[in-house]
C-alpha positions as CSV (number, residue, x, y, z in Angstrom):
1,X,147.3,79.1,157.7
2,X,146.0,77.3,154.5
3,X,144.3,80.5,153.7
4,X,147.4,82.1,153.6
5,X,148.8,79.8,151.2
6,X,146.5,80.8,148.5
7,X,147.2,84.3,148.7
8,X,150.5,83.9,148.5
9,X,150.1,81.9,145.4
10,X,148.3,84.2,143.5
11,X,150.5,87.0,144.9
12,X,153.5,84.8,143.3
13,X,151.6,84.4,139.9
14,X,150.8,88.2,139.6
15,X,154.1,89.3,140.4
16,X,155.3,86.5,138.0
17,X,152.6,87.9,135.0
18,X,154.1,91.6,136.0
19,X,158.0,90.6,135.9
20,X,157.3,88.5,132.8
21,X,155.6,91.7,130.8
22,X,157.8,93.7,131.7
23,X,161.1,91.6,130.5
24,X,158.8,90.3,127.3
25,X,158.0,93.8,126.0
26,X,161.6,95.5,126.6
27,X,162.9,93.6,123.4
28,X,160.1,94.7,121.2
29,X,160.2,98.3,122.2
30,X,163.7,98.4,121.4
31,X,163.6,97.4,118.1
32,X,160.5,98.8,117.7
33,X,162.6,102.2,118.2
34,X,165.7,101.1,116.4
35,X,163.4,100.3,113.7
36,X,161.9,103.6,113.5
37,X,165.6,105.6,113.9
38,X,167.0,103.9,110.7
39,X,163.8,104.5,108.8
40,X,164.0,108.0,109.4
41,X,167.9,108.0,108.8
42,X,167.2,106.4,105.4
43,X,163.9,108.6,104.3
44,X,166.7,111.4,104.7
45,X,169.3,110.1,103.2
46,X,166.7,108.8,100.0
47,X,163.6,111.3,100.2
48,X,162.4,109.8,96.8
49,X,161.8,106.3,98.1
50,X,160.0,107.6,101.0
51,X,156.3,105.1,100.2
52,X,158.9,102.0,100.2
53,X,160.1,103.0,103.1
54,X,157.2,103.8,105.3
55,X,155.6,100.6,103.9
56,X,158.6,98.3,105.4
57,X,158.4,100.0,108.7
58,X,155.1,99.4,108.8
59,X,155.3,96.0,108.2
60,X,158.5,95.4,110.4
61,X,156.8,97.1,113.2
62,X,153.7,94.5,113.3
63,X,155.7,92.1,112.8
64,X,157.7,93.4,115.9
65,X,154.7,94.0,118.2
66,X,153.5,90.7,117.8
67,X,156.0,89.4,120.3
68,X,154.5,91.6,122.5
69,X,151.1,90.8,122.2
70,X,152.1,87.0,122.4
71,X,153.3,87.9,126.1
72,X,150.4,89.9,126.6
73,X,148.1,86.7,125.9
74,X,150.7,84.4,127.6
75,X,150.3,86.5,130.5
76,X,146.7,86.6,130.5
77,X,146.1,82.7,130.4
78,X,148.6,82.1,133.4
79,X,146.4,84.8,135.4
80,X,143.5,82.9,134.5
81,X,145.0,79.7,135.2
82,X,145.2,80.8,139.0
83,X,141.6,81.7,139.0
């Protein structure tokens, strides 16, 4: 019965690591796409400042995907924790 424990421990703590990526990257990857919409929208709308532009989305989407890689690693050290 102890046995049984265990495994449904670490079944708990992957399904925790899997619901916890999933809700942790869903913000990201929408304004990663909102960010990438209004950057197109203005590059139309201004054509001429088209290396300013690119240069902010750039920078806005790191900035944006390090949430994601912050769950990724937070993720990561709760798996290992179980181990």
């Amino acid at each position: 019965m102890d046995a049984n424990i265990g495994a449904y421990a670490q079944a708990a703590v992957f399904v925790g690591a899997a619901i916890a990526m999933a809700l942790g990257t869903v913000g990201p990857a929408i304004a990663q796409g909102m960010i990438g919409a209004k950057s197109c929208e203005n590059v139309g709308k201004y054509p001429e400042s088209y290396s300013r532009i690119r240069m902010m989305m750039i920078i806005s989407m790191a900035l944006v995907e390090t949430c994601a890689l912050y769950v990724l690693l937070i993720t990561i050290m709760v798996i290992s924790k179980m181990g």
